[in-house]
Backbone as JSON Lines, residues from 0, in Angstrom:
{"i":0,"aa":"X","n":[-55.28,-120.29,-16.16],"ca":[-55.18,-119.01,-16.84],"c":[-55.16,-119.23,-18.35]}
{"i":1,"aa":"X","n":[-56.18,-118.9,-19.2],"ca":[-56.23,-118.64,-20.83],"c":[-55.65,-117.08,-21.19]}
{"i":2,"aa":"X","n":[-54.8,-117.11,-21.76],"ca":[-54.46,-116.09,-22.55],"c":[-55.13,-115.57,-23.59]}
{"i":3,"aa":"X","n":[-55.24,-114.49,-23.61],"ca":[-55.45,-113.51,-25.07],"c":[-54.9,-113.74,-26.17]}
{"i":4,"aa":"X","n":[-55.44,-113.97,-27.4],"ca":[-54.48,-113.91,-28.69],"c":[-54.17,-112.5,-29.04]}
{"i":5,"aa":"X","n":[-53.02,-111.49,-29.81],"ca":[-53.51,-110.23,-30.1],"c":[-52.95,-110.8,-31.49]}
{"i":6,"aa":"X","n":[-51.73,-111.78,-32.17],"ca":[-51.4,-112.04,-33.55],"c":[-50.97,-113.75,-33.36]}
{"i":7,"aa":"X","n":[-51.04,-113.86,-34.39],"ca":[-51.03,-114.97,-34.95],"c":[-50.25,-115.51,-36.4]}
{"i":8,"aa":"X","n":[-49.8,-116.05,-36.68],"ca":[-48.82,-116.79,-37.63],"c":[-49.17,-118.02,-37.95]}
{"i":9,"aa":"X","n":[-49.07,-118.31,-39.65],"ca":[-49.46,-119.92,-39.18],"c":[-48.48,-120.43,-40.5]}
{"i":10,"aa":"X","n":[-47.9,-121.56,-40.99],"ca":[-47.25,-122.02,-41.64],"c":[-47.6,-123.16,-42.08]}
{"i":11,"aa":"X","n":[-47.19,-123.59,-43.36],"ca":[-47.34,-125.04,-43.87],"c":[-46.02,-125.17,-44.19]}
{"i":12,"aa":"X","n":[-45.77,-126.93,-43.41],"ca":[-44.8,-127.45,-43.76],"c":[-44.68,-128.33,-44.27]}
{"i":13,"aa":"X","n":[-44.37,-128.88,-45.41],"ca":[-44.21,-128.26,-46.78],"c":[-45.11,-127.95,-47.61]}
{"i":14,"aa":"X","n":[-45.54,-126.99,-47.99],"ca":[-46.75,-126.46,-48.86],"c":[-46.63,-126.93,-49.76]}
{"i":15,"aa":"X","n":[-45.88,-127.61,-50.29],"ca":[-46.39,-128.59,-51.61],"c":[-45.99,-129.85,-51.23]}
{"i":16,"aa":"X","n":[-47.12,-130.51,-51.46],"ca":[-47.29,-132.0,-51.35],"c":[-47.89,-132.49,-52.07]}
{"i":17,"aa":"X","n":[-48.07,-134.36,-52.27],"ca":[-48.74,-135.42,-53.58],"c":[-49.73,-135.69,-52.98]}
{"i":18,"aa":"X","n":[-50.91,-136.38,-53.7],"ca":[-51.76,-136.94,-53.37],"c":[-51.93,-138.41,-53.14]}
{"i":19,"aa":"X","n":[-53.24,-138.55,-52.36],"ca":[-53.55,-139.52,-51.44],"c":[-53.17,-140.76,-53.3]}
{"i":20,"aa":"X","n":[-52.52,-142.16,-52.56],"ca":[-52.35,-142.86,-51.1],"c":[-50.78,-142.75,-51.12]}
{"i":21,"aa":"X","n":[-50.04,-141.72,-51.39],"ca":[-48.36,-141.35,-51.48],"c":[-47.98,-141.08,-50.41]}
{"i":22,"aa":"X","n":[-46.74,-141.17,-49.8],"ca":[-45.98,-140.81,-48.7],"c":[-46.29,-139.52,-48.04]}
{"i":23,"aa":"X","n":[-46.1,-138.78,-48.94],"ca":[-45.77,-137.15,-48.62],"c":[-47.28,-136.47,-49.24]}
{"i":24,"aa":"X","n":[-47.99,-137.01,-49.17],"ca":[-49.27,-136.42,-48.59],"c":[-49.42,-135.54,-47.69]}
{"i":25,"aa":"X","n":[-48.77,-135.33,-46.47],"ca":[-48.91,-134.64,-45.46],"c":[-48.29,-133.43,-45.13]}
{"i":26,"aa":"X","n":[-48.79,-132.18,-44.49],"ca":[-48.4,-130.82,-44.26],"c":[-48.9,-130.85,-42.91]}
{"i":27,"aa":"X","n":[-47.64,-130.38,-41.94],"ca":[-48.13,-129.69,-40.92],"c":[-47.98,-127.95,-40.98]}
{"i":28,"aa":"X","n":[-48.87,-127.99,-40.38],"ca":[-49.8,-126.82,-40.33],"c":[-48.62,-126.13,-38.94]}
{"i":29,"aa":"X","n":[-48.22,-125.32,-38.55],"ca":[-47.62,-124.91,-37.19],"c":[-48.0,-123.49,-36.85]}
{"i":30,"aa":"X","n":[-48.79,-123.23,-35.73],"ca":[-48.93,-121.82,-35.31],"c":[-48.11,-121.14,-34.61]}
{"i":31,"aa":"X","n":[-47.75,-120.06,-34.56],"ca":[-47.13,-119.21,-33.24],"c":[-48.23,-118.13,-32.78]}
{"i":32,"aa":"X","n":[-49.11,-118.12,-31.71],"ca":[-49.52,-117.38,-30.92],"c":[-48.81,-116.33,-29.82]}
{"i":33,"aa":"X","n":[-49.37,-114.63,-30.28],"ca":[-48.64,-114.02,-29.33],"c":[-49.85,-113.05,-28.76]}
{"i":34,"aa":"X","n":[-49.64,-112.72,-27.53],"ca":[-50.59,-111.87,-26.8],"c":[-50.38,-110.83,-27.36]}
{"i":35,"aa":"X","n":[-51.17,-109.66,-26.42],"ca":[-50.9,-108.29,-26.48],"c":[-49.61,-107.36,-26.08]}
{"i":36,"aa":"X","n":[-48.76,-108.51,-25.15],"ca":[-47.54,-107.88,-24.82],"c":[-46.19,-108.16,-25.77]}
{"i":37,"aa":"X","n":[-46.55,-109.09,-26.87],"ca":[-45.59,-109.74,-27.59],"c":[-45.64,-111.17,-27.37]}
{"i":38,"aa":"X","n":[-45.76,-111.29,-25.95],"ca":[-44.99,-113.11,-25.43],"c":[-46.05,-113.79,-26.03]}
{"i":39,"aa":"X","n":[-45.61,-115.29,-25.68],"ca":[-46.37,-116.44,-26.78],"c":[-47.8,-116.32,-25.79]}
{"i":40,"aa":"X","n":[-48.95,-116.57,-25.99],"ca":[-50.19,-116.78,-25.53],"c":[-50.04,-118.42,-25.52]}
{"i":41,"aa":"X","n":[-50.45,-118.43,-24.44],"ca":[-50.29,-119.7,-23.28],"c":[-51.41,-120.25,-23.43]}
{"i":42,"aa":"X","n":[-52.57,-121.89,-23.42],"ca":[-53.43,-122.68,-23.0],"c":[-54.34,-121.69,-24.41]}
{"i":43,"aa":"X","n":[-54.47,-121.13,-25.36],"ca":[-55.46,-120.61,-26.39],"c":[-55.65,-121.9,-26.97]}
{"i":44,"aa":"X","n":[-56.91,-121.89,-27.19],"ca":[-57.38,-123.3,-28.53],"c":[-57.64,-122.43,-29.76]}
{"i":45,"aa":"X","n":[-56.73,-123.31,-29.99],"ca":[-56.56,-123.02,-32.16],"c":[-57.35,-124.37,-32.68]}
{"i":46,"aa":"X","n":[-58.32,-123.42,-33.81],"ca":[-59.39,-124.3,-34.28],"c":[-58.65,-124.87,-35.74]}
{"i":47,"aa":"X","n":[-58.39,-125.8,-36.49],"ca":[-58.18,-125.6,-37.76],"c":[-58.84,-125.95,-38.46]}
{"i":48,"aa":"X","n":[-59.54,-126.11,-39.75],"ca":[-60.59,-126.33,-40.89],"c":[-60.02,-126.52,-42.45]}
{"i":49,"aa":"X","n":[-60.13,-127.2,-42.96],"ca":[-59.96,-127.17,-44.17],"c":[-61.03,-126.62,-44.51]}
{"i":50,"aa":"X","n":[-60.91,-125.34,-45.69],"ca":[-62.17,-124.44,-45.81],"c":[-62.23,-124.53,-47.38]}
{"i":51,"aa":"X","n":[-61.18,-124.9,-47.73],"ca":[-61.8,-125.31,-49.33],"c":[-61.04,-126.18,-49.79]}
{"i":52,"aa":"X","n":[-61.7,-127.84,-49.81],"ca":[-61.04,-128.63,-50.25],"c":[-60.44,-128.66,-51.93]}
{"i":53,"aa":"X","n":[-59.8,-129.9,-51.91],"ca":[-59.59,-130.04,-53.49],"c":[-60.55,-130.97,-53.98]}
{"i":54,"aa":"X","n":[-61.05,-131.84,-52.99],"ca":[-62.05,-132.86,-53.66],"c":[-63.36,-132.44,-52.46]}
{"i":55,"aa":"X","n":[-64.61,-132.32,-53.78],"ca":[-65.98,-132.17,-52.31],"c":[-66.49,-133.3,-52.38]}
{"i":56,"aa":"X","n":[-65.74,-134.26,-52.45],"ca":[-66.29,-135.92,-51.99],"c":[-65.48,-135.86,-50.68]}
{"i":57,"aa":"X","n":[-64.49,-135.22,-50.44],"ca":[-63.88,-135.69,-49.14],"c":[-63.38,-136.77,-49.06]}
{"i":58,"aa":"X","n":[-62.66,-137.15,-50.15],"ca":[-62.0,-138.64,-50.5],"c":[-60.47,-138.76,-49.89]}
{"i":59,"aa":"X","n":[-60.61,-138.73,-48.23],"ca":[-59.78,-138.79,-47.43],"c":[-58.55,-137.52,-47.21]}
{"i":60,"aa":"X","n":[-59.3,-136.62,-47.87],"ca":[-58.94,-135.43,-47.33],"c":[-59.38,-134.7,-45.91]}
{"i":61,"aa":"X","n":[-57.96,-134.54,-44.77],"ca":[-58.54,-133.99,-43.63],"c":[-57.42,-133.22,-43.38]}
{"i":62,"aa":"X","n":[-57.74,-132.83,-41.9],"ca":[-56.94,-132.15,-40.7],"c":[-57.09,-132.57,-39.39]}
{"i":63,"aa":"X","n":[-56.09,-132.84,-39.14],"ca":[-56.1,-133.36,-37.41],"c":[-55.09,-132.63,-36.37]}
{"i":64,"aa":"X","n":[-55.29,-132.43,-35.29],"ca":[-56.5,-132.68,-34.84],"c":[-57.21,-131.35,-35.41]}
{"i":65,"aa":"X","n":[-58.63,-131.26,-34.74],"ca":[-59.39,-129.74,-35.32],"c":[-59.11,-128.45,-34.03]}
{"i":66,"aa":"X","n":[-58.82,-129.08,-32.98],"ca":[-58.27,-128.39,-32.0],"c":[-57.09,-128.74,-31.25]}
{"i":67,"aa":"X","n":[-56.33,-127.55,-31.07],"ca":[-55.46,-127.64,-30.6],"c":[-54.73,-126.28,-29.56]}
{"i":68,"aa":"X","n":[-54.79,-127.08,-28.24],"ca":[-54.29,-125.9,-27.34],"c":[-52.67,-125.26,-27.08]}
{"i":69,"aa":"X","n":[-52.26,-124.13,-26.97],"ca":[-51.0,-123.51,-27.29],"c":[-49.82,-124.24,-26.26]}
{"i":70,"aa":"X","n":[-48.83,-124.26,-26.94],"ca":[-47.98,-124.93,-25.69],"c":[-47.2,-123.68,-24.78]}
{"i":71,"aa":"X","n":[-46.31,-124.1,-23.9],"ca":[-45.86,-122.73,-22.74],"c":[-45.13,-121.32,-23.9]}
{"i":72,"aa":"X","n":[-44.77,-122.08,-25.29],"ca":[-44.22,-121.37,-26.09],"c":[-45.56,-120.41,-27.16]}
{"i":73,"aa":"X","n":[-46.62,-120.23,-26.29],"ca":[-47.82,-119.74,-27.61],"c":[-47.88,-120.68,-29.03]}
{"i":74,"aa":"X","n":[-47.51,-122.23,-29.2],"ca":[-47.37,-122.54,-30.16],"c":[-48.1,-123.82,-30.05]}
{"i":75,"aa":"X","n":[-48.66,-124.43,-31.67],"ca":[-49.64,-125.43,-31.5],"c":[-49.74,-125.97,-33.13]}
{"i":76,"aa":"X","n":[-50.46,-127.25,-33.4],"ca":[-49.91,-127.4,-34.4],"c":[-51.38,-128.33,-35.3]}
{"i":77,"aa":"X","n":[-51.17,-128.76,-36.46],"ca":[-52.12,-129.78,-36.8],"c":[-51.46,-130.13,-38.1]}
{"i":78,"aa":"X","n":[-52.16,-131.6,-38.43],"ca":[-51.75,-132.51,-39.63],"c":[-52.42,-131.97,-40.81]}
{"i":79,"aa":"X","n":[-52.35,-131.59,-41.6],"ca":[-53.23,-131.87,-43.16],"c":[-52.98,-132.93,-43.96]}
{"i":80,"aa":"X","n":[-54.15,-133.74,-44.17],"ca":[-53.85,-134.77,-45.25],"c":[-54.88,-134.52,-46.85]}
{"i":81,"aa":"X","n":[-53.43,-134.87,-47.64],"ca":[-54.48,-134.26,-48.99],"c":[-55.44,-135.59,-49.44]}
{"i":82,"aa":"X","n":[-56.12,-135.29,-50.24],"ca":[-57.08,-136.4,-50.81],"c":[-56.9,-137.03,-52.31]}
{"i":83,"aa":"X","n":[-57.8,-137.58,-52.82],"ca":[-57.14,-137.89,-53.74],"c":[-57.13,-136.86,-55.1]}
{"i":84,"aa":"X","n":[-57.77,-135.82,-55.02],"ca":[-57.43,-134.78,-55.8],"c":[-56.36,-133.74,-56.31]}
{"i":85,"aa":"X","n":[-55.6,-133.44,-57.28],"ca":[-54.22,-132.46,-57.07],"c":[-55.32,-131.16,-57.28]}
{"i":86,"aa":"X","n":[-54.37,-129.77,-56.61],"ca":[-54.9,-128.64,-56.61],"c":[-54.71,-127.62,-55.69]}
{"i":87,"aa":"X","n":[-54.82,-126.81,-55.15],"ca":[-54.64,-126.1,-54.08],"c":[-55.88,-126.1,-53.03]}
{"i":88,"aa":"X","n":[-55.5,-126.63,-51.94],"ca":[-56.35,-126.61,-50.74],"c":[-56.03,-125.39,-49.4]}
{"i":89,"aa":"X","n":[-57.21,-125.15,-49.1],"ca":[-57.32,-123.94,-48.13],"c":[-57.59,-124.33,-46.33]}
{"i":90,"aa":"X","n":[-56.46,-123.7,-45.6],"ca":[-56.95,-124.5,-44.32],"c":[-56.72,-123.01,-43.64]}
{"i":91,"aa":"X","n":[-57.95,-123.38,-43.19],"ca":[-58.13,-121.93,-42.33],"c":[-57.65,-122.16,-40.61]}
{"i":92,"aa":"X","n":[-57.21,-121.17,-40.09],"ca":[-56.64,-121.57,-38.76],"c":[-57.32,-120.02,-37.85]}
{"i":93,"aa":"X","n":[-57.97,-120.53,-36.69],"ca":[-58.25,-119.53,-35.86],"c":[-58.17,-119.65,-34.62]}
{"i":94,"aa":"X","n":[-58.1,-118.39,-33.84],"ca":[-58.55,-118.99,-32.57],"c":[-59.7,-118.64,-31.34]}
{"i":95,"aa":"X","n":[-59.76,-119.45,-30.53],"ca":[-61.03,-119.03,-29.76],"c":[-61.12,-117.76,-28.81]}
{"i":96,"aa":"X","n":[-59.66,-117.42,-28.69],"ca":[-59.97,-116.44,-27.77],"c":[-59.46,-114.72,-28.37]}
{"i":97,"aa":"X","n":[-59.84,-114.09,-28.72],"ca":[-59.15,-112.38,-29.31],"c":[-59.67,-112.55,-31.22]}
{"i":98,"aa":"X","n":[-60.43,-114.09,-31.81],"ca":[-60.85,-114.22,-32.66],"c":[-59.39,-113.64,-33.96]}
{"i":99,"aa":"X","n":[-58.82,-114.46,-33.36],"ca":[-57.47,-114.27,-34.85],"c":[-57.5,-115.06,-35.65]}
{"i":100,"aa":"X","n":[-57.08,-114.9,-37.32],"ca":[-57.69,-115.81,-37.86],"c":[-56.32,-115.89,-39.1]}
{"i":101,"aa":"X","n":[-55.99,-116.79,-39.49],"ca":[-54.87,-116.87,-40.79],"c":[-55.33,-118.11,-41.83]}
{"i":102,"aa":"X","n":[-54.99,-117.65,-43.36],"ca":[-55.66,-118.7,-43.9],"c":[-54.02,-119.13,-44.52]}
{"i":103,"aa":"X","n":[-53.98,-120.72,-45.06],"ca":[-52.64,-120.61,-45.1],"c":[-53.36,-122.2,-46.63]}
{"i":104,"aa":"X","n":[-52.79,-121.63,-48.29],"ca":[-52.67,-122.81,-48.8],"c":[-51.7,-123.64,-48.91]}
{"i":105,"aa":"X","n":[-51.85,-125.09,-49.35],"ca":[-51.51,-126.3,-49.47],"c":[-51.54,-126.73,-50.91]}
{"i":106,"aa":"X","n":[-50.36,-126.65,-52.13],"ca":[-50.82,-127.15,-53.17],"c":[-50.4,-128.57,-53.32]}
{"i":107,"aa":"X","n":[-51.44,-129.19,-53.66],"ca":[-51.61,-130.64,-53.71],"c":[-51.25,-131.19,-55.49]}
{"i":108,"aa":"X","n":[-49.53,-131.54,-55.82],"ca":[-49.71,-131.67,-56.65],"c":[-49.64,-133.12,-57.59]}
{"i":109,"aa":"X","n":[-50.45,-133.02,-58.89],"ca":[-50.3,-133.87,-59.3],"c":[-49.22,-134.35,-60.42]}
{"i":110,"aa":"X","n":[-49.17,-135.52,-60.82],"ca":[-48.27,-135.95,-61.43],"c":[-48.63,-136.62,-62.98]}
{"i":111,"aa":"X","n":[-47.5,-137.01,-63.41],"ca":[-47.58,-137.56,-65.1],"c":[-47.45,-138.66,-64.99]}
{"i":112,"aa":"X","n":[-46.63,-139.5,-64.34],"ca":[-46.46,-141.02,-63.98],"c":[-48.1,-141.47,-63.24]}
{"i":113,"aa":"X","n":[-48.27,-142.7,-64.15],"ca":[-48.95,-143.5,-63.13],"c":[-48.73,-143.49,-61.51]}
{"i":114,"aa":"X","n":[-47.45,-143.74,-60.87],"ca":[-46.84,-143.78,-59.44],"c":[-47.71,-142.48,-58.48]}
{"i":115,"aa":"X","n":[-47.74,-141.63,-59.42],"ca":[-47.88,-140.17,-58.87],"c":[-49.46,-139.35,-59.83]}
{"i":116,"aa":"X","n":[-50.54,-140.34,-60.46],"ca":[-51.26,-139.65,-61.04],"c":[-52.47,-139.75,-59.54]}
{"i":117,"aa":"X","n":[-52.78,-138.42,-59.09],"ca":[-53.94,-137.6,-58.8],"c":[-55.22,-138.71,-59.63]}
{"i":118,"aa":"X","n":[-56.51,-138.62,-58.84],"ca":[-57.61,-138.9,-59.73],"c":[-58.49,-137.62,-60.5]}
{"i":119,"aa":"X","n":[-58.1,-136.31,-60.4],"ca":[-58.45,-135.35,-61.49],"c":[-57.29,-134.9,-62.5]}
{"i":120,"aa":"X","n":[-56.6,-135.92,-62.54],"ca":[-55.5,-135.03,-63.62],"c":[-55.53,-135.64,-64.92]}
{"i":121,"aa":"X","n":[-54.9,-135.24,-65.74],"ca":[-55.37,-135.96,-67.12],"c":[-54.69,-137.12,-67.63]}
């Protein structure tokens, strides 16, 4: 049995993060899927995309996985990793079934220290 999406929620945890090759590079992404009756939507695949990077070299900027199916709780999740650019990045989250869609940014920031300088910052 696939469930219906009727809403959708999506979160970054922690929406601000450093850039690549630093610790805290990483944001998870977390959805809550709910049907038409309220309850969580069960087995839905949630697509996620980074839809506007910070770097268009793609210099180890991603999201993993790109799909992901809902758990018994309507809920599902994915990694963002920033690249080596600071800036605000866009990860779009949808899903396959009732076509729900949330865009959720990620600011990727950079720093003044060598330890913490971004390769676009000054």
């Amino acid at each position: 049995f696939v469930d219906r999406a009727d809403s959708m929620n999506a979160t970054a945890q922690p929406a601000l993060i450093t850039c690549f090759p630093y610790a805290n590079r990483f944001s998870t992404i977390n959805v809550d899927v709910r049907n038409q009756a309220g309850a969580p939507a069960v087995s839905v695949d949630v697509v996620f995309a980074v839809t506007t990077p910070t770097d268009s070299g793609g210099n180890n900027e991603r999201i993993f996985p790109l799909t992901q199916t809902t758990d018994s709780n309507g809920k599902a999740s994915a990694t963002y990793e920033a690249g080596r650019n600071s800036g605000t990045a866009t990860v779009t989250v949808r899903t396959q079934t009732g076509g729900k869609q949330n865009l959720r940014d990620i600011v990727i920031q950079g720093g003044t220290t060598a330890t913490t300088k971004c390769a676009n910052d000054p």
